[in-house]
Steps between C-alpha positions, in 0.01 A plus 500: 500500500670850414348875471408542136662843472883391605517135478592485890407261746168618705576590861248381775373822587377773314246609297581279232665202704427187563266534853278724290500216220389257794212748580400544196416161393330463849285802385386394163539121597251397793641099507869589628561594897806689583772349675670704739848454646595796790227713382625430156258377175728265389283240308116386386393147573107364389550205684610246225716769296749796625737791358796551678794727492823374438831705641520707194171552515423240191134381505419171621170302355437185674234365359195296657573073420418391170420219331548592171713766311217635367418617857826646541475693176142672623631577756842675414294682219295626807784615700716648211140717384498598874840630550478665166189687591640640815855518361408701190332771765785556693775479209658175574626183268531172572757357292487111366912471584673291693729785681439861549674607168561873622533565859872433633503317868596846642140646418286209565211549744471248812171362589392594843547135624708341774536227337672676228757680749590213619558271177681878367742535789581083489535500112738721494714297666414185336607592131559746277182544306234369787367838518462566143285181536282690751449845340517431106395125378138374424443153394194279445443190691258186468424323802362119477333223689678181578331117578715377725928539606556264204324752215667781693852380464473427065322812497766754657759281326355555203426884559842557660684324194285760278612784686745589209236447221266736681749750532583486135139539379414767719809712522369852553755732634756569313540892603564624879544862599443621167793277279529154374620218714668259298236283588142383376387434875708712692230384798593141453872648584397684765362186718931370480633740697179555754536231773655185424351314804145542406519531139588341170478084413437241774757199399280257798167534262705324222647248765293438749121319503418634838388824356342624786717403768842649303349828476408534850861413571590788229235729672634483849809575427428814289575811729158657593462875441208553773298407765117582517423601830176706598476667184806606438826366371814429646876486317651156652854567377503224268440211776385163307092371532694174648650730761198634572305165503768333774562796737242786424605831405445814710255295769328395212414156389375433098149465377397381183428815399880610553546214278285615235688844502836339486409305122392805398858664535655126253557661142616164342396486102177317592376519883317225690215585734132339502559594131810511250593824394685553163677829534751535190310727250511842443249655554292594126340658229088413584500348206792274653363470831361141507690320293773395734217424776354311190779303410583356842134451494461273229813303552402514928154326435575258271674173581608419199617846442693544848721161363574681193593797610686338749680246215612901328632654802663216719790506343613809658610438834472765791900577491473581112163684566642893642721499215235464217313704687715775456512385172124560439535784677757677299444322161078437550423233208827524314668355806648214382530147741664212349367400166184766547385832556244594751271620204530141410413301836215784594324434148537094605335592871285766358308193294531288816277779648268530238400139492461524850245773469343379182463148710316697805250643306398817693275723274429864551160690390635493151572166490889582541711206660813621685701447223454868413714653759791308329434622131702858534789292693515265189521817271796600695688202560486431095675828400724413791398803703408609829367848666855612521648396167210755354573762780876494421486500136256859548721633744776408264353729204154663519511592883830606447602354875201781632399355805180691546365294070534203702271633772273567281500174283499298814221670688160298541217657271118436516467498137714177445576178701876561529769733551677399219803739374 
């Protein structure tokens, strides 16, 4: 989100920042209540769906559960025509990118959260670019069911092992603080140099069949950031959850809710809670916006398809896996592995996925199966491009490396179903 006039990164307060946004949409929107944090609006929740702020103040949509794509899609369509409404009012953008494109680190507005002071101050002693990660990325994430410990081990294998294809068809954000990176997803990039003890490739979920009980291990020995304590939280100088668990911390024993906040602050590739959550995309073009989610979708929910997809991607084993991930990252679908390119293994999964969906069958009003949230993906993986291989090539000659014609090619419009430069 940035002020339409300057390109900039909205502040929280203001006439034109973010709280007023919040109070906006609760104005013209009667389903959202506020959220409040110190005295401070800091989110909208309906009960089944919220917006939240992240540190730089990106916007948040987590949607209600959905058992069908087609559900998500109504829904995003919803939120995107609501912040658009209330964003066009007050001057604001919200760009389909997968970094802030503009705004250096030095100018980036902090959320009103302590949550976020905390992570802040620990990140930037953790790595180099952890608080980049904070105030500039966006990404889109899918988040899917599981049977049983069994389907949830071949499913994060599988989604782990596609971290690097995900990357490569979704790179996004190629340009940070106004000049070009050097790299297709300089997000992906970003996530190497944040925290290496809670992020990145687990090598157990290749290894190890007790799924559950190896990532607890991996979990409680993760340095917490905070304890919840009477409504307010608590910096706990870096003391492990297993720590905590065998001797208390500050007269305090752990709850399962302590627990809860504790997975939430894992950033491995794909994160395990009640639900697997598939966190290496960059975040999209609307147009773009489903068609990871659907991909993991249709190879997720389909036996047959899981194997397959599994048969593509197992030969990459989790030492090999950072370093064609910084491949994809750098290279996107060009990135060459082997005998392959990614272009070439994500148009072998991408038909994986579409059987999958094809085999499920589930039909919107039009009679639309979810196949159709793959069809622009398969337009762009067979000219062997991605959001930031057209991005780069305009800032390379039309834009003329003018950060504010990428603004405005990237900024979500009401008239069309993407931001699409």
């Amino acid at each position: 989100m940035v002020d339409a006039s300057t390109g900039e990164g909205v502040p929280y307060d203001g006439p034109r920042g973010i709280r007023r946004l919040l109070e906006e949409i609760l104005e013209h929107s009667k389903h959202w209540e506020g959220v409040y944090e110190d005295g401070a609006l800091i989110a909208l929740s309906d009960g089944l769906a919220s917006i939240t702020l992240e540190p730089g103040g990106q916007f948040e949509m987590s949607g209600q559960q959905c058992e069908s794509l087609h559900c998500v899609n109504d829904e995003l369509q919803r939120h995107v025509d609501e912040i658009l409404k209330v964003g066009n009012l007050l001057g604001l953008k919200f760009l389909g990118l997968g970094i802030a494109p503009k705004t250096p680190l030095s100018r980036t507005p902090w959320m009103p959260k302590r949550r976020y002071q905390i992570m802040r101050q620990i990140m930037s002693q953790t790595g180099q670019l952890g608080t980049r990660m904070m105030g500039q990325t966006a990404t889109v994430q899918g988040n899917f069911d599981y049977a049983d410990e069994r389907d949830a081990t071949i499913k994060m294998r599988v989604g782990m092992a596609m971290g690097p294809v995900l990357v490569a068809v979704s790179a996004n954000s190629p340009i940070v603080d106004g000049a070009a990176t050097g790299y297709q997803s300089f997000r992906s990039h970003i996530w190497t140099d944040t925290d290496r003890a809670r992020c990145g490739f687990l090598p157990f979920v290749f290894t190890n069949e007790s799924l559950f009980s190896s990532y607890t291990d991996y979990a409680l020995d993760v340095p917490m950031y905070f304890l919840a304590r009477r409504g307010e939280l608590h910096e706990v100088a870096g003391a492990t959850f297993r720590t905590f668990l065998e001797v208390g911390l500050h007269g305090e024993r752990p709850t399962l809710a302590d627990w809860a906040l504790h997975l939430t602050t894992l950033f491995p590739e794909v994160r395990l809670k009640s639900y697997l959550e598939i966190r290496s995309a960059d975040s999209q073009p609307l147009d773009l916006m489903l068609a990871t989610p659907a991909l993991m979708k249709g190879i997720f929910y389909d036996a047959d398809c899981l194997a397959a997809a599994w048969d593509v991607v197992r030969q990459w084993t989790a030492t090999e896996l950072p370093a064609l991930q910084d491949e994809a990252a750098r290279h996107g679908l060009a990135a060459k592995w082997r005998r392959h390119t990614l272009k070439d293994y994500s148009l072998e999964l991408l038909e994986i996925g579409r059987t999958g969906l094809g085999r499920q069958r589930i039909l919107d009003a039009q009679g639309n199966d979810e196949t159709v949230y793959l069809d622009r993906l398969e337009e762009e993986l067979r000219r062997g491009e991605n959001p930031a291989t057209r991005i780069i090539r305009k800032w390379e000659r039309e834009w003329g490396g003018q950060v504010n014609r990428l603004i405005d090619a990237t900024a979500y419009r009401a008239s069309r179903a993407a931001g699409d430069p």
